[in-house]
Every structure is written in C-alpha cells, then in structure tokens.
N, C-alpha and C positions, 0 to 999 in steps of 0.2 A: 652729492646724489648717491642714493643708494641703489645697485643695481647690479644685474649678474652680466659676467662677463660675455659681451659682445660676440663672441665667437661658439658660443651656445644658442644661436638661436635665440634664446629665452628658456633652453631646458636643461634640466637638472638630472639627478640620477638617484631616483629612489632605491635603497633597498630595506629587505626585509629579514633578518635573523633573531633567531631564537626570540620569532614572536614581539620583537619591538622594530618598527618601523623608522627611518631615519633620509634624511633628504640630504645629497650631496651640493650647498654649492658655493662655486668658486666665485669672490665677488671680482670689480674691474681692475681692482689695483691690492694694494699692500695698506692701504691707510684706515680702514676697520677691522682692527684689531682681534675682537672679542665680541661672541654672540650671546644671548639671554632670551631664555623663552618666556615671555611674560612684558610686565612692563619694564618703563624706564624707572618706574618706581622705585619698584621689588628691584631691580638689575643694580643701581646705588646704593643699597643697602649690602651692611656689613655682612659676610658671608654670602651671599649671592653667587650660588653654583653656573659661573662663566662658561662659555666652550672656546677653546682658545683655537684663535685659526693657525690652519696649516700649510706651507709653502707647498705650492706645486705650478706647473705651466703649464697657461692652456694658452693655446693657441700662439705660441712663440711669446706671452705676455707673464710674467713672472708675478702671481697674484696669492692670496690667502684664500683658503677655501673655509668651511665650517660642514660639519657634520652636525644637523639638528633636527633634534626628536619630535616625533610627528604623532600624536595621540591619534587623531581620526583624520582620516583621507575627506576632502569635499567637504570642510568647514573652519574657516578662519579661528587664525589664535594669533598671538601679538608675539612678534620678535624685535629684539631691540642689538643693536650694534655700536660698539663703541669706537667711538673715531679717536685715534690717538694726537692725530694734531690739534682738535677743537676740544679735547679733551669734556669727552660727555654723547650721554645714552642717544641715539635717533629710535624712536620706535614704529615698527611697523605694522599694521595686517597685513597679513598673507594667509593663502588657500592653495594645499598643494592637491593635487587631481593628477590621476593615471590616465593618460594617453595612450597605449601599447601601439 
C-alpha cells in the first residue's frame, strides 16, 4: 500500500523556490524506493529521470521521503513508485491543494 506516513496527519509540506514548486513527502516505510512523475510506463523505460528517496525520521519511524515536482496546484498528474521488494512501478493519481 501506498501511503504517507501516519504521523502526518495526511499532510505534506509544500514549497516554493525560484518559481518551481515541489511537494515534500515521507512515505511509511523504506520499501519505495524511487519516485516518477508520469507513468509506470514512461517510469520503465531506459532513461527515465527517477527521484531517488531520502532517509529521514518522522515520527520516531525511520522512512524515505521524495521531493516531487508539482506543475499546477488543484489538478491531478500521475506518480508512480518503485517498490524494491516486488520489484516494479505502482502508479498513482494524486492532487496536491494549499490548505494554509
């Protein structure tokens, strides 16, 4: 299951620099790897520009986080996640939205 870590609520941490937009987030565990904006299609093909997760702790739970690029706030685009044990793309919709 693909899913942000428990201990967020369900929120994430947008930011915004020099004009490109980016979504912070930590998934539940360590076992997806690598993110892809787009399909699982495009995401298996040679060259395919990965975002590779990065360790950090949230909530006393030692997970992979992803920093991923967010074209327009309030309209679905496809991310896909690689699972290193099952070896292969899961693809997702997602819609990130500003809450303040």
């Amino acid at each position: 299951m693909i899913g942000l870590n428990d201990a967020l609520d369900g929120k994430t941490t947008l930011t915004v620099k020099k004009g490109k937009t980016t979504v912070h987030v930590p998934m539940k565990g360590t076992g997806l790897t690598k993110a892809f904006v787009g399909t699982a299609k495009s995401a298996s093909k040679k060259g395919a520009k990965t975002i590779k997760g990065k360790k950090e702790k949230v909530g006393g739970d030692k997970v992979l986080a992803f920093d991923i690029p967010v074209k327009k706030l309030n309209k679905s685009f496809n991310v896909c996640f690689w699972s290193k044990r099952k070896k292969k793309w899961y693809q997702r919709s997602v819609k990130v939205t500003y809450n303040p």
